[in-house]
N, C-alpha and C positions, 0 to 999 in steps of 0.2 A: 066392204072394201073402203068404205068412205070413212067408216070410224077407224078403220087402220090407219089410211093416210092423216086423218085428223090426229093421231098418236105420234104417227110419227113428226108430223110438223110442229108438233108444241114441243116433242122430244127435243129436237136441233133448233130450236128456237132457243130450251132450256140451256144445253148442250155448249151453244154458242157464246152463251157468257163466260165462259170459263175456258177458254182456247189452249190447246196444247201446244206447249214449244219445244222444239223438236232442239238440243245441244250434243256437241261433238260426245262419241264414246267414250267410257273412260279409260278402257284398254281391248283393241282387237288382237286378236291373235297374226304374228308375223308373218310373211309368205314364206314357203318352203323356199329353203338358201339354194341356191345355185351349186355348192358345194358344200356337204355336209360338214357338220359343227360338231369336235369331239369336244365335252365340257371333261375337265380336268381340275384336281384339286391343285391350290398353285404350282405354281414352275422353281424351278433352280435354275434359270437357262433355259434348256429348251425342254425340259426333261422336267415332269411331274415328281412332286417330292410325295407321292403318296404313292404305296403298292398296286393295288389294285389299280389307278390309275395309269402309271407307270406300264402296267402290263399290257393293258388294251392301247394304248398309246404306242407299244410294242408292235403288237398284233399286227394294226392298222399299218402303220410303215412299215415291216416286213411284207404286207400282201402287197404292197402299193394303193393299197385303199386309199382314191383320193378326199381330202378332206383337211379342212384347220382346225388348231388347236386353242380355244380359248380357256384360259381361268374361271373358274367358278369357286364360290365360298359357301352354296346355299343348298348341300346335299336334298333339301325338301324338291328343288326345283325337277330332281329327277324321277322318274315313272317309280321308282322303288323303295326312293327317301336315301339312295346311297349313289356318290359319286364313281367311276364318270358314269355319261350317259351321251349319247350318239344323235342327234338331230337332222334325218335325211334328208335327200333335197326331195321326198316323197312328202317331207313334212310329217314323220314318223319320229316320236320319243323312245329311243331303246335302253335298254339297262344291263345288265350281267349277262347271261347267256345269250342272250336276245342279237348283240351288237356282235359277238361271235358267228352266231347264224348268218346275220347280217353278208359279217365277211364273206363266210362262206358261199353264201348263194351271188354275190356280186362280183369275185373273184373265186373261180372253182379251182382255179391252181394252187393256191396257197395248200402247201402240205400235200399236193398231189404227187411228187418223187418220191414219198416215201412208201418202202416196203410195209405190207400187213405187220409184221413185228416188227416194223422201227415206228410202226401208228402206234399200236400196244407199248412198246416202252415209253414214247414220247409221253404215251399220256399218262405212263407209272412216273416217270419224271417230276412231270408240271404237276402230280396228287403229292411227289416228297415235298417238293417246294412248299407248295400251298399250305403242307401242313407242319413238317420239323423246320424250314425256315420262316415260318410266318410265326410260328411261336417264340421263337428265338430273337425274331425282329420284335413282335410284343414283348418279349423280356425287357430288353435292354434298351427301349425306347421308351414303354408305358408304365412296368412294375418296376424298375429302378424309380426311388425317388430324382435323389438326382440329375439323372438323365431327363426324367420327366419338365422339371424345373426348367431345365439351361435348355433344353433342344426341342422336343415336343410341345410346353407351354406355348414360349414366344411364337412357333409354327402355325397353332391354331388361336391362338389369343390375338395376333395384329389385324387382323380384317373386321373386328368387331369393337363395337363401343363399349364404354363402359355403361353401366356395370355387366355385361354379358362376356365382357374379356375375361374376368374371374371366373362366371360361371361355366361358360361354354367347354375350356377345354377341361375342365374338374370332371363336369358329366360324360366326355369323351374317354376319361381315363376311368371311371367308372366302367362305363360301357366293355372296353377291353378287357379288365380285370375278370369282367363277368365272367365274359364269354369264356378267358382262360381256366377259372375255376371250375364252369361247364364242364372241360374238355379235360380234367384231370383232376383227379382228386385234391393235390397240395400242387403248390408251385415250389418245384424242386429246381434250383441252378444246375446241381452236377446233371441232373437227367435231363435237362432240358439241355446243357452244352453237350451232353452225348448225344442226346439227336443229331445236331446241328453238325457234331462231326462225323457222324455216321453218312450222312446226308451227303456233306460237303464233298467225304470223302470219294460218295458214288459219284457225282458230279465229275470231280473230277477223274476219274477214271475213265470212264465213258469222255469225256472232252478228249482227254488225250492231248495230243497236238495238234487236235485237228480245229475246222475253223468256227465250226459248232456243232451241235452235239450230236445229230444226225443228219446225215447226209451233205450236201454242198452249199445248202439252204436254210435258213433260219425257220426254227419251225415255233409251235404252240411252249415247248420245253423252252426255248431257248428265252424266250419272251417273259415267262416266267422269273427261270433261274437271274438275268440280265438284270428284271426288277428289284430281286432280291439284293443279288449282290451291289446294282451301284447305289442305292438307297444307303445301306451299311457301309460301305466305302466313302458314302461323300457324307452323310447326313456326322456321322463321327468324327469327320476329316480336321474342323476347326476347331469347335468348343472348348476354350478351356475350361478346365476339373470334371471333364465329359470320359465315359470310359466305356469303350464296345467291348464285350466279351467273343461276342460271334466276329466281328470285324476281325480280333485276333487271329481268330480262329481260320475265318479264309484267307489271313495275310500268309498261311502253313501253304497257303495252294499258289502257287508261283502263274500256274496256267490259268486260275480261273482267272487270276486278277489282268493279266494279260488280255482273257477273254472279256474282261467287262470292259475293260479301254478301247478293246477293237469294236465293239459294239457298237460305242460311244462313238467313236471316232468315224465310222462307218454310216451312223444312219441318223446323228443327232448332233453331232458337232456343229455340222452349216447348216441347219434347218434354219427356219424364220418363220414359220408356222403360229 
């Protein structure tokens, strides 16, 4: 025992010249917000200029999901490397499906009006969008040179310095291309604008006159379709020597465009979010 204590006393004797200084952290993690934080790629107003985010930003204000809307530029920051991504006040990072569930389990009304086959179409609905409209918005936004240049560049190139302004959005259209050549063997315009109005066409049939696509309540479809169409409606609206093929194409639907203003006007116009 005595040679222990004799070890340890020369130990903290040693010990002792060399004193630890204790300085602030270099970063702690936030507390959980008070009201959840949807990260979105930037805004036009109130309203995300980017799909996907567009659509969860849908979602969320349709269910009444409380929560604000901030800007982000840094897809890495979210749990999946892709924008948005949902921050509860549990102090939980959510991502794609995940912020869906979310909804659902915190709001169990959302989409609760609807019949078993208006669930089933709603959800054949939001799979045409995601797929004959999402290709179509990759067309004329990514594989258009053009289009790329005047609307897409400057979109993802201003939040960044140089030289990452050049590269960022070059590997972003990269990216897109990929994924389209994945998904089809050639990239055909007439086949891809036949989708688009095969699509468009069902859309609007099923709208009809009415106030959305199913039932008296905006549902998962409608959040969808709404992204679709105001992204192509306004993202084309200015530019000049800029040209939407699809934009055309849903300016033939008299109601959807109708549908996308009321939308707008309804749940995004006086936001402050």
């Amino acid at each position: 025992m005595e040679l222990y204590r004799g070890i340890r006393d020369r130990w903290v004797a040693f010990t002792s010249q060399f004193p630890l200084e204790t300085r602030e952290p270099v970063w702690t993690p936030e507390p959980a917000p008070a009201v959840a934080i949807l990260y979105v790629f930037k805004r036009s107003g109130t309203t995300s200029m980017e799909v996907q985010s567009l659509v969860v930003q849908s979602v969320l204000s349709f269910a009444g999901y409380p929560h604000v809307v901030k800007e982000c530029n840094e897809p890495d920051q979210s749990p999946n490397g892709q924008l948005p991504y949902l921050y509860t006040t549990k102090g939980r990072a959510l991502a794609g499906r995940e912020i869906i569930d979310e909804v659902m389990d915190q709001v169990p009304g959302f989409g609760s009006t609807l019949s078993p086959i208006e669930k089933a179409d709603s959800l054949a609905f939001t799979s045409l969008g995601e797929s004959k409209l999402h290709f179509g918005l990759l067309f004329d936004l990514w594989y258009n040179h053009q289009n790329f240049t005047k609307v897409a560049y400057p979109k993802y190139a201003t939040d960044h310095p140089f030289p990452l302004n050049l590269v960022l959005p070059r590997i972003k259209r990269m990216e897109q291309l990929d994924w389209m050549l994945k998904q089809r063997v050639s990239i055909n315009k007439d086949e891809i604008l036949g989708d688009v109005k095969m699509a468009l066409s069902a859309y609007s049939t099923q709208l009809d006159q009415k106030q959305y696509l199913f039932g008296a309540k905006p549902s998962m479809a409608d959040a969808t379709l709404f992204a679709y169409l105001h992204i192509l409606l306004s993202t084309f609206n200015s530019p000049a020597g800029v040209h939407s093929s699809v934009r055309d194409i849903i300016k033939r639907h008299d109601n959807l465009i109708q549908y996308s203003r009321r939308i707008w006007s309804t749940w995004f116009a006086t936001e402050n979010k």
